[in-house]
Every structure is written in C-alpha cells, then in structure tokens.
C-alpha positions as CSV (number, residue, x, y, z in Angstrom):
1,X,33.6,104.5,28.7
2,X,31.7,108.0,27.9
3,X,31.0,110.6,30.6
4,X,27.5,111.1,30.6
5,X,25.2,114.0,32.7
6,X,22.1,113.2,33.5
7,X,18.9,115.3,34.2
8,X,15.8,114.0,35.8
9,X,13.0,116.6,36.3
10,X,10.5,116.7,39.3
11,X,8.2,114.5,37.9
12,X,10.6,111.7,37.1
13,X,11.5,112.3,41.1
14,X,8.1,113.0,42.2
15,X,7.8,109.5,44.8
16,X,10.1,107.1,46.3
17,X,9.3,104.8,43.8
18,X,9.9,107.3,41.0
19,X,13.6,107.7,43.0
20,X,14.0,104.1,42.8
21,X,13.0,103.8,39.5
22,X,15.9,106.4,38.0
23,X,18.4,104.5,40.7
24,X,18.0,101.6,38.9
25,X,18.6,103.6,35.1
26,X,21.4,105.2,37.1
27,X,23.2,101.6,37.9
28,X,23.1,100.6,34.4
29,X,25.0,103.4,33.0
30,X,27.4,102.8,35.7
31,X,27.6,99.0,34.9
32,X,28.1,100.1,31.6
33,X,31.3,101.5,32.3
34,X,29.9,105.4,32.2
35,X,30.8,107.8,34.4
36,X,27.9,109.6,35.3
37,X,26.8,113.1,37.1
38,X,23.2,113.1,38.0
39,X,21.5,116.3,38.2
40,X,17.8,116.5,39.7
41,X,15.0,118.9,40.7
42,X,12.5,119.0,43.6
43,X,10.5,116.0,44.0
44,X,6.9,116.5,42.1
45,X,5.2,119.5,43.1
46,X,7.5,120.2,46.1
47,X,8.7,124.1,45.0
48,X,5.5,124.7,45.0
49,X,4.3,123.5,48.2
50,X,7.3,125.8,49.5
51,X,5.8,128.5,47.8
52,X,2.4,128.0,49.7
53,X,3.9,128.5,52.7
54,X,6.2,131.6,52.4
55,X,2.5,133.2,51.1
56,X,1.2,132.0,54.7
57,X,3.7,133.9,56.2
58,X,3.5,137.1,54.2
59,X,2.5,138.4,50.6
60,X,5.7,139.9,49.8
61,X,8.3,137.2,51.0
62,X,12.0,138.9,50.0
63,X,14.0,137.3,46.7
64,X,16.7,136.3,49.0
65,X,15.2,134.3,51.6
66,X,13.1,132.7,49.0
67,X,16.1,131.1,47.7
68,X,17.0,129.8,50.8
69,X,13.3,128.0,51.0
70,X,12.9,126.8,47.7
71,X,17.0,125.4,47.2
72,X,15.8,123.0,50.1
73,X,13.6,120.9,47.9
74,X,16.6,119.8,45.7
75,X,18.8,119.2,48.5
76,X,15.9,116.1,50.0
77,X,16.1,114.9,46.2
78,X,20.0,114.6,45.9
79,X,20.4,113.1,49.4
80,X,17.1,110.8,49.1
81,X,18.6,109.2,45.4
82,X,22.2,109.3,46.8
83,X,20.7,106.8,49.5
84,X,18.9,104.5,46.9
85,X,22.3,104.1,44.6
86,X,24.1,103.3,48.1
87,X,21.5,101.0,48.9
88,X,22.4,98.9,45.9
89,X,26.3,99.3,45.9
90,X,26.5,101.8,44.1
91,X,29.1,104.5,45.2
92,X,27.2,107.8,45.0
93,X,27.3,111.4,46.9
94,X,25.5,114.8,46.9
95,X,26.5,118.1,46.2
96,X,24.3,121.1,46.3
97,X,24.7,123.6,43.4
98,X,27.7,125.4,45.7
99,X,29.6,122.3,46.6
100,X,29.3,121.6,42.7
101,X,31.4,125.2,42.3
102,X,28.2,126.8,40.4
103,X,28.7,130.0,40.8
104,X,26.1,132.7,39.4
105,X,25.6,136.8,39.5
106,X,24.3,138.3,42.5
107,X,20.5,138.0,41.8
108,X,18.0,135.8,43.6
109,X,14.7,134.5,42.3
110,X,16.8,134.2,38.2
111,X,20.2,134.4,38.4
112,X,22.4,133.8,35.6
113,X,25.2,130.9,35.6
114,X,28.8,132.9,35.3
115,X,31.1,129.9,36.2
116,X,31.6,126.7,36.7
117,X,34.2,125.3,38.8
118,X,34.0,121.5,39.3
119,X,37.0,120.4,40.8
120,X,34.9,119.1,43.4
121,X,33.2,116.9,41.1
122,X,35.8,116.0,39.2
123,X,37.4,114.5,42.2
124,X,34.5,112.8,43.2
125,X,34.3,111.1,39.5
126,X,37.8,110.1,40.1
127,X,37.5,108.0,43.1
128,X,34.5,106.2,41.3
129,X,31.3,108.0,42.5
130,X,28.1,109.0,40.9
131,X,28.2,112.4,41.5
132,X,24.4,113.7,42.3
133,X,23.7,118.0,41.8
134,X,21.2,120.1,43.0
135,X,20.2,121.7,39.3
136,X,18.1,125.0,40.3
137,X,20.6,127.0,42.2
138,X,24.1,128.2,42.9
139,X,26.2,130.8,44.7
140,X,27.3,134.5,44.2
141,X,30.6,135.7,44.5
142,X,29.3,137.3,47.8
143,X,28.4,133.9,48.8
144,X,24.5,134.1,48.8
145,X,22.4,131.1,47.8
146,X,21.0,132.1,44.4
147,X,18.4,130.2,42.4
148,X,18.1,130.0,38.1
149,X,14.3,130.5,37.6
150,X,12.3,128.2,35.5
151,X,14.0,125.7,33.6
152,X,17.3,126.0,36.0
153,X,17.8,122.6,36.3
154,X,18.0,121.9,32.8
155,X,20.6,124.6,32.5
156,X,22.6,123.5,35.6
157,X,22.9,119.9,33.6
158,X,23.8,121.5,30.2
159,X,26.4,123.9,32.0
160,X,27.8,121.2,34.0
161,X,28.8,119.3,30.8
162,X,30.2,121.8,29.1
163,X,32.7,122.5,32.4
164,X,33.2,118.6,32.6
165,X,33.5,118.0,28.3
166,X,30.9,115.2,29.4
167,X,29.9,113.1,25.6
168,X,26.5,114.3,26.1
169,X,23.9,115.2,28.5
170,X,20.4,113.4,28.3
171,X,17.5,115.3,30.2
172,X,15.3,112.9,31.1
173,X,11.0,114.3,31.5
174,X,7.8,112.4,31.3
175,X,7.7,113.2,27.8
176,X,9.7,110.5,25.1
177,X,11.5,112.9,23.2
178,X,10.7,116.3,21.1
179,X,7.4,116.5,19.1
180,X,6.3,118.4,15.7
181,X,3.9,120.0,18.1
182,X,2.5,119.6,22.1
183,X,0.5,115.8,21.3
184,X,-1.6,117.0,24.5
185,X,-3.4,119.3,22.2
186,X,-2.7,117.2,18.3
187,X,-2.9,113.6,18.1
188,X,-0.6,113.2,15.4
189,X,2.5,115.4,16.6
190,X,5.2,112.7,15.8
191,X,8.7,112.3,17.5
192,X,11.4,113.6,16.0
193,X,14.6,111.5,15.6
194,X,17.1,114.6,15.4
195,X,16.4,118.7,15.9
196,X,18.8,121.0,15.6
197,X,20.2,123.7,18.1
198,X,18.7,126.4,16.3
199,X,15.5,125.1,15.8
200,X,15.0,123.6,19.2
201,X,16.1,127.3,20.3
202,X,13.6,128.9,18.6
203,X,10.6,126.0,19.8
204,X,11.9,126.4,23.6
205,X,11.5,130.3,22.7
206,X,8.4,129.9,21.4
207,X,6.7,128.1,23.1
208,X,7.3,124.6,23.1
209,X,8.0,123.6,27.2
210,X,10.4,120.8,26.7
211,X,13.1,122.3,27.3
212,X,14.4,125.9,28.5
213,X,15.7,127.8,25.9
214,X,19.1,129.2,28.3
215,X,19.6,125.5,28.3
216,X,19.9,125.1,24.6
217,X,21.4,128.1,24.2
218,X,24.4,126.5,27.0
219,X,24.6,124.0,24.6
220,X,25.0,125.3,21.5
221,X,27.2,127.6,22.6
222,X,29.9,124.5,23.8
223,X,28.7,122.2,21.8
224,X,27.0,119.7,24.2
225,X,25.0,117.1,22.6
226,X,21.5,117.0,24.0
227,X,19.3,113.8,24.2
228,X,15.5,114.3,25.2
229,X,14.3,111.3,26.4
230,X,11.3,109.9,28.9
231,X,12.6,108.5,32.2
232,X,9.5,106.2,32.3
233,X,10.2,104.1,29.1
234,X,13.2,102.4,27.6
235,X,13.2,104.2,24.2
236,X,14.9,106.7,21.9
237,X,14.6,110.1,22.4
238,X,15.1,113.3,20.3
239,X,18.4,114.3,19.6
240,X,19.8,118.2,19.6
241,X,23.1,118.9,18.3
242,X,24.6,121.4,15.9
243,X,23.9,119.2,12.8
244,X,21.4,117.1,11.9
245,X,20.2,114.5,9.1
246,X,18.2,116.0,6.6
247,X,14.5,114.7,6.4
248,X,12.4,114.8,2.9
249,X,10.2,117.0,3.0
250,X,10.1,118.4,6.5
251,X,11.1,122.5,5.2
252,X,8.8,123.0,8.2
253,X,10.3,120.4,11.3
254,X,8.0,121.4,14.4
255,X,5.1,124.1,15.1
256,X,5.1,126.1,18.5
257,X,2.5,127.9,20.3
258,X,1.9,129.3,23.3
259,X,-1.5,131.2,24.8
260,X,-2.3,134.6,27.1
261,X,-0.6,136.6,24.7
262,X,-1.9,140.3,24.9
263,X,-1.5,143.3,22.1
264,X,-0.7,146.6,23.2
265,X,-1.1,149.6,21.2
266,X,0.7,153.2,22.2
267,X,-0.8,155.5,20.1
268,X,0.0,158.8,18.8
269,X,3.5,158.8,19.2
270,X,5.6,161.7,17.5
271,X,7.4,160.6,14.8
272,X,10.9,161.2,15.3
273,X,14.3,159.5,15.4
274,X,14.3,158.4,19.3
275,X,10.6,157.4,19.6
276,X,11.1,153.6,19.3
277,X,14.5,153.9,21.5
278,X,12.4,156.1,24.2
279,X,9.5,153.9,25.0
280,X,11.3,150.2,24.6
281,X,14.4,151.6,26.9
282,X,11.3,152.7,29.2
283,X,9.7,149.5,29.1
284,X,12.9,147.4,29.8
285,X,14.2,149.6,32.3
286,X,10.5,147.9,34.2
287,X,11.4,144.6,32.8
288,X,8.7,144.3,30.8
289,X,9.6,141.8,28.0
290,X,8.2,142.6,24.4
291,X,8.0,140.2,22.3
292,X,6.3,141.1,18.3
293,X,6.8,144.5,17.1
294,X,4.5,146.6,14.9
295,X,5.0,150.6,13.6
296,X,2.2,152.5,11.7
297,X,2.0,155.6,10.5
298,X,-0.8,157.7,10.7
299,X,0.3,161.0,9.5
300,X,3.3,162.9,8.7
301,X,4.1,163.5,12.5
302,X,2.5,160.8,14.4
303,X,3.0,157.1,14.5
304,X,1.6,154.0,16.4
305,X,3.5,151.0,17.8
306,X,1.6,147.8,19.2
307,X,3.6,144.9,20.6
308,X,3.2,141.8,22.3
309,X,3.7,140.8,25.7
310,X,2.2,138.7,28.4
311,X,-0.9,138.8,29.9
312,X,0.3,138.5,33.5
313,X,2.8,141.5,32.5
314,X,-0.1,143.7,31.3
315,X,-1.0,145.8,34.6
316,X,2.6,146.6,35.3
317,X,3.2,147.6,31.5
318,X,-0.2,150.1,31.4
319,X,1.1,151.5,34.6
320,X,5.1,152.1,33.4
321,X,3.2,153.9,30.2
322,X,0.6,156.1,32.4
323,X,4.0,157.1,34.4
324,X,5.5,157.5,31.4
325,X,2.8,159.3,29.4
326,X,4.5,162.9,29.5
327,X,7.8,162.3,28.5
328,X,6.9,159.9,25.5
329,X,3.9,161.8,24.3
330,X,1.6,159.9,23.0
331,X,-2.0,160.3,23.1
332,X,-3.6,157.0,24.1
333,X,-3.2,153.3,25.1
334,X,-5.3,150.3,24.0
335,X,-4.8,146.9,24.5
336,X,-6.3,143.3,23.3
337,X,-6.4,140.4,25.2
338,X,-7.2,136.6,24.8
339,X,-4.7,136.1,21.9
340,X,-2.1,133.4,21.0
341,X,1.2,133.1,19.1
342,X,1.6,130.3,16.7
343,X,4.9,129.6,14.9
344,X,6.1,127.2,12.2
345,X,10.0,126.3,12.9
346,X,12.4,124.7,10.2
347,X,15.9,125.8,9.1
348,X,14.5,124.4,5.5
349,X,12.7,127.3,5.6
350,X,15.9,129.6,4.1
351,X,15.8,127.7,1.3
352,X,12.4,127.7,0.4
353,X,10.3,130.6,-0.7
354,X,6.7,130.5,0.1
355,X,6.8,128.7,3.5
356,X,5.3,132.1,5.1
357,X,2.5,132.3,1.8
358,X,1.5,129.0,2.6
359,X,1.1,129.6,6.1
360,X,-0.9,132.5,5.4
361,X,-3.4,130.4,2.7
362,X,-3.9,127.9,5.7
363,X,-5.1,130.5,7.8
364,X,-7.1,132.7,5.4
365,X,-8.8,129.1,4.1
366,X,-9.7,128.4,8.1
367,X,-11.3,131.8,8.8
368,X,-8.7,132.6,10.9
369,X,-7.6,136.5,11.1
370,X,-4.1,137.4,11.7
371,X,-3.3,140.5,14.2
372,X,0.7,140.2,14.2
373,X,3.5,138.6,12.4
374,X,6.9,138.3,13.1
375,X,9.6,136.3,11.0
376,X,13.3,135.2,11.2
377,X,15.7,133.1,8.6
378,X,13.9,130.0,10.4
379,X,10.4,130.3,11.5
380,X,7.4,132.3,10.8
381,X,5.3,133.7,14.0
382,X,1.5,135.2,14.1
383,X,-0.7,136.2,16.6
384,X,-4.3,134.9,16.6
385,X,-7.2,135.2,18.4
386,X,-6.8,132.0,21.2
387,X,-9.9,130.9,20.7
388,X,-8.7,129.7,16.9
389,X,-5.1,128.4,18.4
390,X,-5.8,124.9,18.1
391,X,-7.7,124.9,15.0
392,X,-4.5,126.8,13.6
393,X,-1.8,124.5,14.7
394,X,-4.0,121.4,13.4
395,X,-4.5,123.2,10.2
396,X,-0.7,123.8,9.8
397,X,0.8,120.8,11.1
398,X,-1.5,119.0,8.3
399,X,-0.7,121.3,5.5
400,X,3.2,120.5,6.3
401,X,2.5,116.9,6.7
402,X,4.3,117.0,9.9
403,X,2.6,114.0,10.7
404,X,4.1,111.6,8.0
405,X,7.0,109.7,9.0
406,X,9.8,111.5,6.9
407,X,12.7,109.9,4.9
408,X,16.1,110.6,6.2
409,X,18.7,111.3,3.7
C-alpha cells in the first residue's frame, strides 16, 4: 500500500464529466490498496469568471476580499468530486485549505505556505477516506483566508506530501508528461522519461508552464517524488526526483522560452561602490522583479546597467526610476520591447565545455542577434528579438537532437 497525493488542475475538472472522469482514476488507486489525498483547483475557467465580476463591481477590488471570492471556486470542485466518489462507494470528504491545517503568512493575493498541520487529514486517512483539498489557499495566523498565486495548487499538493511523507505526488494536467520544449510551438519536443529537480527548477523558472517552480522547489527541498502525467490518457508521465538515469547524449535535456520580455537601460550611472545596491534595492522595494543583468562602462566615472523584466511590469518600473531619478543619478532611461528569452537546460552541461559556443553558432548561423545572456552551472539563457523565438528554439532543439529518442544508461 503506498500513500499517494494527487493533483488535478482546472482543466482536468473543468465539467461534470471531467469530475467523473478523475472519480473513476480516483477509485482505482483506492482499489489498489493506496491511500490517497486528492487535491484540485477551480473547475475550467471558473477563477476567472470570478474575476470578471469583482471588475463589475469596482476596478480596484481589495487583496483580501479577493481571496474570499476566488477560494470559492475550489471549494464547488472538492464538494462536487467528493459527491461523485460517494456516489460509487467510495468513502471520500472535503476539506478547504484551512480544514487541511495550511497555514500561510499574512498576505492575500500570493501568500507563502509556512506550515502544514494535517492532523485533520491524517485522521481522515485513518478511518479509510479519500481525503479531497482545496489547493490554492490557506489561512494566516490571524485567521484570514489567504490565497498562493499562480501555480498554488500545485504547491499545496507538493507541500501536503512532504507534511504527510506521502511515496509520491503525481500532478495530473492535460499535458502527458514534461517535454524537451512546449510541442504547441515544435512538433518534435519529445517526452522525457525522467528530469531532475534542478533542471525541471530551472524549466518551470524559465519558462516552461508545467509546473510552478515553488512547487518543485517544495519538492526538492523534502524530497517528494514528482510524477507529471495527463489525466486524460492512461500513460507514463515524466518523472522529477533528485536523481535521474543518465541519457546518451542529452548534455542539453529540455529548452525553455518564454515571450514579452522587455530590456531596460539606466544610463549614466556614477560609478561607484553602492550603484548596483542603490537602484536594484529601489527596484525591489516596488517589487519589480529583474531578471538578466548587464553593466557597461562608458568612462572612468559613469556606467550603464540594462536588465530584463516583464513587459506588463514596464510602466510601474519607468515610473519607480523617474521617482527615483535624483537620488540615483543617472542621466537617462531607454527601454526595448518585443523581446524573448530562450534557454537550453541540462545538468550535462557542467561537464561539457562548449554547450554555450554551440548555442551561440546556432544562432549566429540563423541570423539571429543576441541582446542578453545570462548563464548558470546548468543552462545557458539569451534574449532575442520575439519575432526570431521560434525559429531559435527549432534551431536549437535540432542542433541538440533533442528530438532523438535517447539511450538510457
């Protein structure tokens, strides 16, 4: 008998049919012998049909009675599949992320798990139930309703457990498994059998939307075996865990991208010791998250810095550096828009010179001009124009030969 936690994601939930479809994967486990926590999201596009309406109401809704709203929609799906494993005998109930004993910092709209107490599930699993969880929210110590952010249901499953030392935790999407790349946009992105933490950390970081990076990050840090898999078909996933088979030939294992990446440039900075600690401490204190870092140096007392950020964060970071202009001293901003990241991922890469030089050819041999670059022990990151994204992911899935079923050894 293994303790297993499930995840199903809106669309796996998104009808009554859907519902009955993961009741019926649900029963099997159970006549299996597993015991089995469900955790779920808000049926299809739900969240943001709740959305819609607090925008009727007003423009500027507050954080905390958004929660409220929007922890509604997984509270139909966890009574709505409770109901469908009852209605074939199977002994099921639902607990909301509070009931569960989630309990997260006092934010709302992104809150952070900071325990987990499950004592209610636990004695729920004990008296043979399939225990069914809100994902998506929990409770402060102050006792407000609190919601994750995007991907929060994914890291209410993975948290869960690691509180419950659950065997593994499968997250079941509409997609069968992890990919070398998005197959939406490259037809010959192949499955991978097995990805490492650290590499599926840096592909959810980059990127790649099948899972949330906190959520891999949860499980690597307690060691909670991951299995991506789609709740439509009957077939092997992708699985994460700490290590993994080797595979001839993959130095590079998957390639991320992601679009509406913008370049700022502060120019004219002085060039001191507390320039690069002045503006970025600035820049967080807004939460404006930075991603690719470049210095330049014009002349003896003046520097430039460009980074990257989002394009939807672009008119709140122009206006923290206007504000800011006096006190950091620099002479102008610029800023360029329609750009891309693309990243090659693969913890072969520490052990083999000349990944990022290959990259490089590829791109130069394409006519493809790089603006940024930005490198760790395990993957190699540049900013295009997004206009040459696909053509660059192609280009470099191909030259790795990502597309070749590899040789596990």
């Amino acid at each position: 008998m293994a303790r297993i936690v499930q995840k199903y994601g809106g669309t796996s939930v998104g009808s009554v049919e859907r519902i009955q479809h993961v009741a019926s994967r649900i029963e099997r486990a159970v006549l299996a012998g597993d015991e089995v926590v469900v955790v779920v999201s808000a049926m299809g596009k739900s969240t943001d049909e709740l959305v819609a309406l607090a925008n009727q109401i007003t423009d500027t809704p507050s954080k905390r009675e958004m929660d409220m709203l929007l922890t509604t929609g997984e509270q139909v799906t966890i009574s709505l599949l409770s109901m469908a494993l009852q209605a074939r005998g199977v002994t099921a109930t639902s607990l909301t992320g509070w009931q569960a004993g989630i309990q997260t910092e006092e934010s709302h709209g992104n809150a952070r798990i900071e325990a987990i107490t499950p004592d209610r599930v636990e004695t729920e699993l004990s008296e043979g139930k399939v225990v069914i969880v809100a994902g998506f929210q929990g409770i402060s110590v102050n006792g407000e309703i609190t919601t994750l952010g995007r991907g929060g249901s994914d890291t209410t499953a993975v948290a869960l457990a690691a509180s419950l030392k659950a065997d593994r935790c499968d997250i079941y999407t509409d997609v069968t498994g992890v990919f070398t790349t998005d197959p939406r946009y490259v037809k010959s992105a192949r499955k991978l059998h097995s990805i490492s933490y650290d590499e599926m950390l840096e592909m959810a970081n980059l990127g790649a939307g099948v899972l949330h990076p906190r959520a891999v990050e949860f499980a690597k840090n307690y060691n909670v075996p991951l299995m991506v898999a789609s709740s439509m078909e009957d077939i092997e996933g992708t699985l994460i865990e700490e290590e993994v088979s080797m595979e001839q030939n993959l130095i590079v294992r998957g390639i991320a991208f992601e679009n509406d990446v913008t370049k700022v440039t502060v120019k004219g900075l002085p060039n001191r010791l507390q320039t690069l600690s002045r503006l970025f401490t600035t820049l967080s204190e807004h939460h404006v998250n930075v991603d690719i870092i470049i210095q330049n140096q014009i002349d003896e007392n003046h520097i430039n810095i460009s980074f990257s950020i989002t394009q939807s964060s672009l008119k709140e970071t122009l206006a923290v550096l206007q504000e800011a202009q006096e006190e950091l001293q620099f002479t102008d901003v610029v800023f360029e828009e329609e750009l891309a990241k693309v990243s090659i991922v693969g913890s072969g890469m520490v052990s083999n010179p000349g990944v990022a030089a290959k990259m490089f050819d590829v791109l130069a041999n394409n006519d493809i001009f790089v603006k940024m670059v930005s490198t760790s022990e395990i993957k190699v990151s540049v900013v295009v124009q997004e206009i040459d994204m696909v053509l660059a992911v192609e280009m470099l899935h191909k030259e790795f030969q990502l597309a070749e079923e590899a040789v596990t050894v």
